[in-house]
C-alpha positions as CSV (number, residue, x, y, z in Angstrom):
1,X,119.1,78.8,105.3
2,X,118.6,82.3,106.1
3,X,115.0,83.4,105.2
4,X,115.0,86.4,102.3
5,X,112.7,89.1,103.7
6,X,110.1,90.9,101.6
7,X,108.1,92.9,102.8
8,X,105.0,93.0,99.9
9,X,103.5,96.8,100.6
10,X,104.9,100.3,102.3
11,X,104.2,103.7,101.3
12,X,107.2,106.3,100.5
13,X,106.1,109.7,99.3
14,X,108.1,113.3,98.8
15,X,104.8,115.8,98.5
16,X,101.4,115.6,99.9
17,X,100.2,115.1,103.4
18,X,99.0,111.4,104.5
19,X,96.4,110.1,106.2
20,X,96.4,110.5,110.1
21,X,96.5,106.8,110.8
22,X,99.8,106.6,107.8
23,X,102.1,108.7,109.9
24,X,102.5,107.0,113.6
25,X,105.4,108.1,114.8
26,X,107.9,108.8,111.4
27,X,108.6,111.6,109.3
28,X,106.6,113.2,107.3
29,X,107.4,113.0,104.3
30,X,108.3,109.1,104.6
31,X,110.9,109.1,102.0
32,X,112.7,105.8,100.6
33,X,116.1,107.1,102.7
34,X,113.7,106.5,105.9
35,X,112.4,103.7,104.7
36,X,116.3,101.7,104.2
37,X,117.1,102.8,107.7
38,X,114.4,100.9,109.1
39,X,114.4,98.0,107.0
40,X,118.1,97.9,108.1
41,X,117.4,98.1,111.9
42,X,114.5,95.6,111.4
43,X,116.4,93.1,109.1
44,X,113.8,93.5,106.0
45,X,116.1,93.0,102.7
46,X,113.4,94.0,100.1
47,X,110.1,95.7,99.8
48,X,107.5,96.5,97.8
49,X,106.5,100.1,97.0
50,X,103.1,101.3,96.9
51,X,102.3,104.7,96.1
52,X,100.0,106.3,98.2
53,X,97.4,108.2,96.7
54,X,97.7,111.4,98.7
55,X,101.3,111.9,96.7
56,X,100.2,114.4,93.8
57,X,103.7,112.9,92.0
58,X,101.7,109.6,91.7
59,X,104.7,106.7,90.6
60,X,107.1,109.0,90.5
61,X,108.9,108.7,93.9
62,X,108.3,104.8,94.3
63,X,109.7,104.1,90.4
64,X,113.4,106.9,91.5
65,X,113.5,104.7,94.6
66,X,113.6,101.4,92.6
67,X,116.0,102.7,89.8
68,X,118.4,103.8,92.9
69,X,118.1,100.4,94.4
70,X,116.7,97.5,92.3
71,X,117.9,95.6,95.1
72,X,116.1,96.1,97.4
73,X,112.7,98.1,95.3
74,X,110.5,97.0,93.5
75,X,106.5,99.1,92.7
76,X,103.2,98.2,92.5
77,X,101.6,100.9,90.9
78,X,98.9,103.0,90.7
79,X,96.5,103.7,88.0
80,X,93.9,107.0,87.2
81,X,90.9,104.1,86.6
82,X,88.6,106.5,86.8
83,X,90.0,108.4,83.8
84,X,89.1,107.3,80.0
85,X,90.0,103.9,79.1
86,X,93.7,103.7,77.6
87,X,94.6,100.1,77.0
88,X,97.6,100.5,75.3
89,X,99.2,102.0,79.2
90,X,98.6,99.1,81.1
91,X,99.9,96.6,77.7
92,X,103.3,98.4,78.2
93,X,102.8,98.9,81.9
94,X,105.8,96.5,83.0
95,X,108.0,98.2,80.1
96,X,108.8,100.6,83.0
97,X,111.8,100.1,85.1
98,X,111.3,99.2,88.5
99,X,107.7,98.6,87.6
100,X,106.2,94.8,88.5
101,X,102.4,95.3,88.8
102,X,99.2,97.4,89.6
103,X,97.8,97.9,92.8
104,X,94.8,99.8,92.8
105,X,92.8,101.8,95.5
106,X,88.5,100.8,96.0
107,X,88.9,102.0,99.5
108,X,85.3,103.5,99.9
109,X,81.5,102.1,98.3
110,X,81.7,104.7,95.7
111,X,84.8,103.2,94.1
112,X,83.6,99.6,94.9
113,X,81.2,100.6,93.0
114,X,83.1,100.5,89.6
115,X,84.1,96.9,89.7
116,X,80.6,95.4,90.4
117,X,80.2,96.4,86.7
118,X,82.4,96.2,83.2
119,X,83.3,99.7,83.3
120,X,86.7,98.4,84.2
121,X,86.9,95.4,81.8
122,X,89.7,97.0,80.1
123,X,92.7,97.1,82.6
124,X,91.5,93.1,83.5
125,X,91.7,92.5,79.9
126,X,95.4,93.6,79.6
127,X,96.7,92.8,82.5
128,X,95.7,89.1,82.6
129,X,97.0,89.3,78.5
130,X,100.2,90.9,79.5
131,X,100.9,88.7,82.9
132,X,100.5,92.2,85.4
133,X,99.6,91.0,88.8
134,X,97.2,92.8,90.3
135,X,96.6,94.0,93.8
136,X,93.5,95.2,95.1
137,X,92.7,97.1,98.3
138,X,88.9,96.9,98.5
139,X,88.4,96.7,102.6
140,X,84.8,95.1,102.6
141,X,84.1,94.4,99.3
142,X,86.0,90.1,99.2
143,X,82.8,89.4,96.8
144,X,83.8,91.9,93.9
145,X,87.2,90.2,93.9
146,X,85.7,86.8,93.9
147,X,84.0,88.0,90.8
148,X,86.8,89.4,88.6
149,X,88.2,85.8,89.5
150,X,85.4,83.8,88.1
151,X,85.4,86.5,84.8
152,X,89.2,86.7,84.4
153,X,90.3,83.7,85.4
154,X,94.0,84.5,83.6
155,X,94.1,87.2,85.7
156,X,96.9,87.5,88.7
157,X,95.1,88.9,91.8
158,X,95.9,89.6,95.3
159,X,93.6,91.0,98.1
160,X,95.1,93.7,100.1
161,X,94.9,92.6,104.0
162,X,93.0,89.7,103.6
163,X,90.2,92.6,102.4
164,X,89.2,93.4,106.4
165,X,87.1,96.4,106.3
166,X,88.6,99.6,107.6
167,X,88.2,100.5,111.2
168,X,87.5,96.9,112.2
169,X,89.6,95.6,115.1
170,X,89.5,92.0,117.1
171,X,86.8,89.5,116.3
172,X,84.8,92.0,113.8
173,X,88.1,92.2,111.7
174,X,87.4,88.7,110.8
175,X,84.0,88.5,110.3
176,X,84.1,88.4,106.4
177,X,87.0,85.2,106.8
178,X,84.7,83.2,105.1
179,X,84.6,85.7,101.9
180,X,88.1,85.2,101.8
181,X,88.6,81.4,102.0
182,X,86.1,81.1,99.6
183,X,88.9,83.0,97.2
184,X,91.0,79.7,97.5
185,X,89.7,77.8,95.0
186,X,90.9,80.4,92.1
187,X,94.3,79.4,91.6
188,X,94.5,82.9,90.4
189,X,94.1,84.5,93.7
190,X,96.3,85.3,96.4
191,X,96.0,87.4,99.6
192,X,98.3,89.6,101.5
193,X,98.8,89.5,105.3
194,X,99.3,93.3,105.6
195,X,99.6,94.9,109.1
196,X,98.3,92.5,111.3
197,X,99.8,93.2,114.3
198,X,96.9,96.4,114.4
199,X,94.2,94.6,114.3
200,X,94.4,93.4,117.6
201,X,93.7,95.7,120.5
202,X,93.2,93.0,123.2
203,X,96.5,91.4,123.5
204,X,100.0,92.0,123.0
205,X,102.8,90.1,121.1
206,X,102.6,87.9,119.9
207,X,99.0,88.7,119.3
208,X,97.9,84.6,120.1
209,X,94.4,86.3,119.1
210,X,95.0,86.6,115.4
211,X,96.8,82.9,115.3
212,X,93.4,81.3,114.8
213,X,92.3,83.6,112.0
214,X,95.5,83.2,110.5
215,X,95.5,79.5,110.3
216,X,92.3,79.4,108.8
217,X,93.7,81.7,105.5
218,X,97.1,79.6,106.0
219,X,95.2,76.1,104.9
220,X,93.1,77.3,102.7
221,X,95.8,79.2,100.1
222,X,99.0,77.6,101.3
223,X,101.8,79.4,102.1
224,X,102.6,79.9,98.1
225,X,99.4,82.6,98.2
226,X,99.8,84.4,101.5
227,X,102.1,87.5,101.3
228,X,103.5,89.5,104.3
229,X,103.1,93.1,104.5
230,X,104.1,95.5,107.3
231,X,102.4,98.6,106.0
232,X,104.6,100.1,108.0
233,X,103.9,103.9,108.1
234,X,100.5,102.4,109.8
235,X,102.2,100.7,112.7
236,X,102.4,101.9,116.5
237,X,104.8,99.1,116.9
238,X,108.1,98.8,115.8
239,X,109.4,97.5,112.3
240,X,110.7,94.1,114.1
241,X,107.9,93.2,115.9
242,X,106.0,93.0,112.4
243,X,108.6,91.0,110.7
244,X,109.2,88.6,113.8
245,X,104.7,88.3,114.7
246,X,105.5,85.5,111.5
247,X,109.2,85.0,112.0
248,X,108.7,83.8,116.0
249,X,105.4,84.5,117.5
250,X,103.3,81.8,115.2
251,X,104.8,78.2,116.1
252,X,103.5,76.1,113.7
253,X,104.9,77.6,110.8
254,X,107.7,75.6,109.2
255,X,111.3,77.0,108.4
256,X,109.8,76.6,104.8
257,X,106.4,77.9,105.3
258,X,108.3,81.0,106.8
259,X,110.4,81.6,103.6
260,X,107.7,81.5,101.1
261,X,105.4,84.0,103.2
262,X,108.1,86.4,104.2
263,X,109.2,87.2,100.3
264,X,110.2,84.1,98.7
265,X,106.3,83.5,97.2
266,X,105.6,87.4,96.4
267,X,108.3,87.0,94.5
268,X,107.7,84.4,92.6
269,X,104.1,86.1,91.9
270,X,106.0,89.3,90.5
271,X,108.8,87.5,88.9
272,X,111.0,89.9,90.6
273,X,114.5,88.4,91.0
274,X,115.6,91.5,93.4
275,X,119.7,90.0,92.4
276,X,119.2,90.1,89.0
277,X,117.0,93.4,88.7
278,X,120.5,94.4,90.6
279,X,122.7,93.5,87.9
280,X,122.0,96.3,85.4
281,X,123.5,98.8,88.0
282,X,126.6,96.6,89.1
283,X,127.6,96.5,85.3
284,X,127.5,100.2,85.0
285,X,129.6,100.8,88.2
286,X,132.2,98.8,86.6
């Protein structure tokens, strides 16, 4: 059976001017026309969009890209958090086409900052009423996921790239691990393998370095909570070698194994059917 590939975060943007390590070697802007040709050439059917912060358009381009091509898009988007509290936005946040989730940005201490308190309570509170997953990028910080967990246990969460802190490389990326597996025992956790591949500076592909750290997060969550993610636009290798690190570099994954963490399990998670959020367009080509 041919393995559906999802790929569970890349950045697209039409304005603004991205981060130095979010431009290796493609066009800048990275538009969702850029984005198809690679998925093509690397043999990626789906992905996720996540809009990057530096895009002054916000949603905008990820949520076009989606209602061109519900086939093959689907967003996690962003939120202002930091503006006043408007519950009734995220309680009709899925009533957008194209839209499946949040996935919010606590990339620094300062932001990290907001969720070690209740300041937030109100986009966990809708969310987890209205079924929004919710992805977090919070390099560093595994513990304040662990505790929205344990307080909003109805809430759907997934850590952004297994929540290794920024900058870290080799054996220091992985110093937290045990942060993370401790995440397994909320059923309402998952994690995302995003990126891997750059994480290892002292060996090529296959990257045998990362296997060990991977297996540990493999049989603690199970293949039905691990979600792969190129993040693409931060990649000095190619589009295939990211796909194929799971695909054919990591031997004791199963054929099934290999179709739930490759897109069949973040889709599940997102209860994105990428066929049937294609059938509204076929039936207005007829």
């Amino acid at each position: 059976m041919a393995v559906l590939i999802v790929d569970a975060q890349v950045h697209i943007w039409t304005a603004g001017k991205a981060s130095p390590h979010h431009s290796l070697g493609r066009p800048e802007p990275y538009t969702a026309d850029a984005l198809l040709a690679e998925m093509r050439e690397a043999g990626v059917d789906c992905a996720l969009l996540a809009p990057p912060g530096w895009d002054p358009g916000g949603n905008k381009a990820s949520l076009e890209a989606a209602g061109t091509a519900p086939d093959r898009f689907a967003v996690t988007g962003d939120v202002n958090w930091m503006a006043a509290p408007d519950p009734e936005r995220i309680r009709n946040w899925l009533t957008q086409p194209g839209m499946y989730g949040l996935r919010l940005n606590f990339n620094s201490a300062e932001k990290q900052a907001h969720l070690a308190g209740d300041g937030l309570d109100w986009i966990w509170r809708e969310a987890a009423a209205a079924n929004i997953p919710v992805m977090l990028l919070l390099p560093g910080g595994v513990p304040l996921a662990e505790r929205l967990a344990q307080r909003f246990p109805g809430l759907k969460l997934c850590v952004d790239h297994l929540g290794i802190p920024r900058g870290a490389k080799n054996a220091a990326a992985f110093e937290h691990l045990p942060q993370v597996l401790r995440l397994a025992r909320y059923p309402n956790v998952s994690v995302k393998a995003g990126g891997l591949p750059t994480y290892s500076t002292i060996d090529a592909f296959p990257h045998p370095s990362l296997h060990g750290y991977f297996r540990q997060v493999f049989e603690a969550f199970g293949p039905e909570r691990i979600f792969w993610a190129s993040d693409i636009t931060r990649m000095s290798c190619s589009y295939r070698d990211v796909v194929t690190f799971i695909t054919e570099g990591i031997p004791w994954l199963t054929s099934a194994d290999k179709r739930l963490i490759m897109g069949e399990a973040v889709c599940k998670w997102l209860n994105w059917s990428p066929q049937r959020a294609a059938q509204p367009r076929a039936a207005a080509q007829q």
